[in-house]
Backbone as CSV, one residue per row, in Angstrom:
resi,resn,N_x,N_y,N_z,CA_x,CA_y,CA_z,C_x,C_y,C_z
1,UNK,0.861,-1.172,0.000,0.000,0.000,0.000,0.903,1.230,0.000
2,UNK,0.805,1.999,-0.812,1.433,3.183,-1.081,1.034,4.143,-0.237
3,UNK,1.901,5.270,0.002,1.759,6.653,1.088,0.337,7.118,1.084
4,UNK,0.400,7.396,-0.611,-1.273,8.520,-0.777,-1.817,7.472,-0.485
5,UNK,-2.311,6.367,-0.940,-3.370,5.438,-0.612,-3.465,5.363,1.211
6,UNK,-2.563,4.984,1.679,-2.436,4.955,3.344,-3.402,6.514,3.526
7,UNK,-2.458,7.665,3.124,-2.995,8.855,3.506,-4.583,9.241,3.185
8,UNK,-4.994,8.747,2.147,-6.325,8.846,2.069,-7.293,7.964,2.810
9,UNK,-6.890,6.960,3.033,-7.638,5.976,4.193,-7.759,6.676,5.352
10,UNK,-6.364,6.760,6.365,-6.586,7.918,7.207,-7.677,9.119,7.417
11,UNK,-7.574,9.589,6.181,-8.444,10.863,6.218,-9.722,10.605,6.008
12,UNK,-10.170,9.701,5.842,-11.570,9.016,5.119,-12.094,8.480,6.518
13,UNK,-11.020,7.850,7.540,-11.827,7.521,8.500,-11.661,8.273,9.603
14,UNK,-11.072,9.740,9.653,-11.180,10.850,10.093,-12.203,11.548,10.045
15,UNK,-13.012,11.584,8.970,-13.767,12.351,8.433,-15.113,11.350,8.920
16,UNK,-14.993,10.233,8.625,-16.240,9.513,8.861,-16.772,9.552,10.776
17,UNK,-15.009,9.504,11.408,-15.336,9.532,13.094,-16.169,11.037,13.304
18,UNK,-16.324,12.264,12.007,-16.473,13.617,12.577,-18.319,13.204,12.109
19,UNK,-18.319,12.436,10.894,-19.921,12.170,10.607,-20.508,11.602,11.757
20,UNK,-19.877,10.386,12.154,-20.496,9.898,13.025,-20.806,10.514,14.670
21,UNK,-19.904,11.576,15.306,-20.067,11.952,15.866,-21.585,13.327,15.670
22,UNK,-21.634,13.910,14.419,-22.653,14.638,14.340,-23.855,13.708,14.088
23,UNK,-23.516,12.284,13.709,-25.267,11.953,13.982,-25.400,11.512,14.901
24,UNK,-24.578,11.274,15.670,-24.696,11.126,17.520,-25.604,12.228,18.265
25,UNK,-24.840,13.673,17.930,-26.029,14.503,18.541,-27.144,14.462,18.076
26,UNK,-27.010,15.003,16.676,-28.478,14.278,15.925,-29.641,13.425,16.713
27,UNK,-29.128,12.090,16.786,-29.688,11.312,16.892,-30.255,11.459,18.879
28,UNK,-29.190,11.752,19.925,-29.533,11.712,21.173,-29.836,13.308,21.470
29,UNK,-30.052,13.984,20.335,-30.151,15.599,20.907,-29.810,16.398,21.805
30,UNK,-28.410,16.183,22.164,-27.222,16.409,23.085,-27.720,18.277,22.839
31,UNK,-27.558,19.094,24.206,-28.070,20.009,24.338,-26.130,20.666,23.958
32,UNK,-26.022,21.978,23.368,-24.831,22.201,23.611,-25.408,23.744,23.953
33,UNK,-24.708,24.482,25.023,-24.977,25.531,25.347,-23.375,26.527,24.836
34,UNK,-23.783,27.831,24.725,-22.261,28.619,23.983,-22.599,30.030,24.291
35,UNK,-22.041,30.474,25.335,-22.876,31.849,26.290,-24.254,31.957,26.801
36,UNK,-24.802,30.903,26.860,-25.911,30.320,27.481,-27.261,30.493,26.312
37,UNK,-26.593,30.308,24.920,-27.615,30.320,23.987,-27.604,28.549,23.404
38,UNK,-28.536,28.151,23.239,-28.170,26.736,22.555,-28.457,26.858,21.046
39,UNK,-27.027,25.792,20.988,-26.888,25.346,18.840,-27.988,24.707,18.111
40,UNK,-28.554,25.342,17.527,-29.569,24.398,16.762,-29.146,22.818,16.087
41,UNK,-29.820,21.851,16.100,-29.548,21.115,15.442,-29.165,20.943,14.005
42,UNK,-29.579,21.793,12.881,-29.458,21.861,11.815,-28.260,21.988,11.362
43,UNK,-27.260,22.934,11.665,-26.027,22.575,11.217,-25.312,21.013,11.445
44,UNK,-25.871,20.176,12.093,-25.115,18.963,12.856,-25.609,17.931,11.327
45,UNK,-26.634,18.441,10.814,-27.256,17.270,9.661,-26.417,18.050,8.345
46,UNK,-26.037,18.958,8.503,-24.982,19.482,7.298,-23.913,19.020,7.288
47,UNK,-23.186,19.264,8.616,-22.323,18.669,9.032,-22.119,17.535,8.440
48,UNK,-23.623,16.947,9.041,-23.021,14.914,8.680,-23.172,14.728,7.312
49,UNK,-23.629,15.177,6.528,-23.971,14.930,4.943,-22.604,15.585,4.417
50,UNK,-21.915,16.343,4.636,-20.578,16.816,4.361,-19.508,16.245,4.656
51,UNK,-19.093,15.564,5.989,-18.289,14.676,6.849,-18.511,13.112,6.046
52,UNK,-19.733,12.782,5.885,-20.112,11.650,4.852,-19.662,11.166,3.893
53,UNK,-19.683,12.368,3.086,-19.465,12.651,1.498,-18.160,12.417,1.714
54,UNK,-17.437,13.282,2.730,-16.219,13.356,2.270,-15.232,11.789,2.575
55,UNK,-15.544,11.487,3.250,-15.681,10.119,4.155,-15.388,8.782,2.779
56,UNK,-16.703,9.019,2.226,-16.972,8.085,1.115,-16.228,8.520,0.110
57,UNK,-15.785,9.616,-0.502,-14.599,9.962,-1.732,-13.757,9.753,-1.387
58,UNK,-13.089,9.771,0.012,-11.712,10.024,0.004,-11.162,8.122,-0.267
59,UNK,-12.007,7.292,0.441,-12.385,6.060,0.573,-12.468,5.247,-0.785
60,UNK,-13.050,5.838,-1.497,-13.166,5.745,-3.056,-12.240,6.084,-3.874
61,UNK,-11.641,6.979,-4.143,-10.264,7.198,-3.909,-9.101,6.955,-3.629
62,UNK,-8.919,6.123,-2.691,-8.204,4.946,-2.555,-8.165,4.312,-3.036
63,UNK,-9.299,3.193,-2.897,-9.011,1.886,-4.225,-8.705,2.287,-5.308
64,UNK,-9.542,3.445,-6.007,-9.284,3.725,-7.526,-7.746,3.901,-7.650
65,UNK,-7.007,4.392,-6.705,-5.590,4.853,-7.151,-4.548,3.651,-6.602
66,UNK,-5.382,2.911,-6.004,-4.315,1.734,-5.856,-4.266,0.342,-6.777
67,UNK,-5.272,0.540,-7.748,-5.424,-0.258,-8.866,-4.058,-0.089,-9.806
């Protein structure tokens, strides 16, 4: 397994631990308070559809370049 291939795995399941952590709140509706205003949920489902994506290309990406 070559560097970039290693390096893109890495980052793919970097990215997937940051998805999975936003559908964690998502999912248990973890209150987060930030000067005593709370975060809406909605950025956390952007989040995860972005963290996802990126998750799954970088992943994809890999194999293709280690062929």
């Amino acid at each position: 397994m070559g560097s970039r291939t290693l390096g893109l795995r890495i980052a793919g399941v970097v990215f997937g631990l940051v998805a999975l952590a936003q559908l964690f709140r998502l999912l248990t509706r973890v209150e987060i308070l930030v000067a005593n205003h709370a975060l809406p949920l909605w950025p956390n489902a952007i989040a995860f559809l972005i963290a996802g994506g990126l998750c799954a290309w970088l992943w994809w990406l890999s194999y293709r370049g280690s062929e």
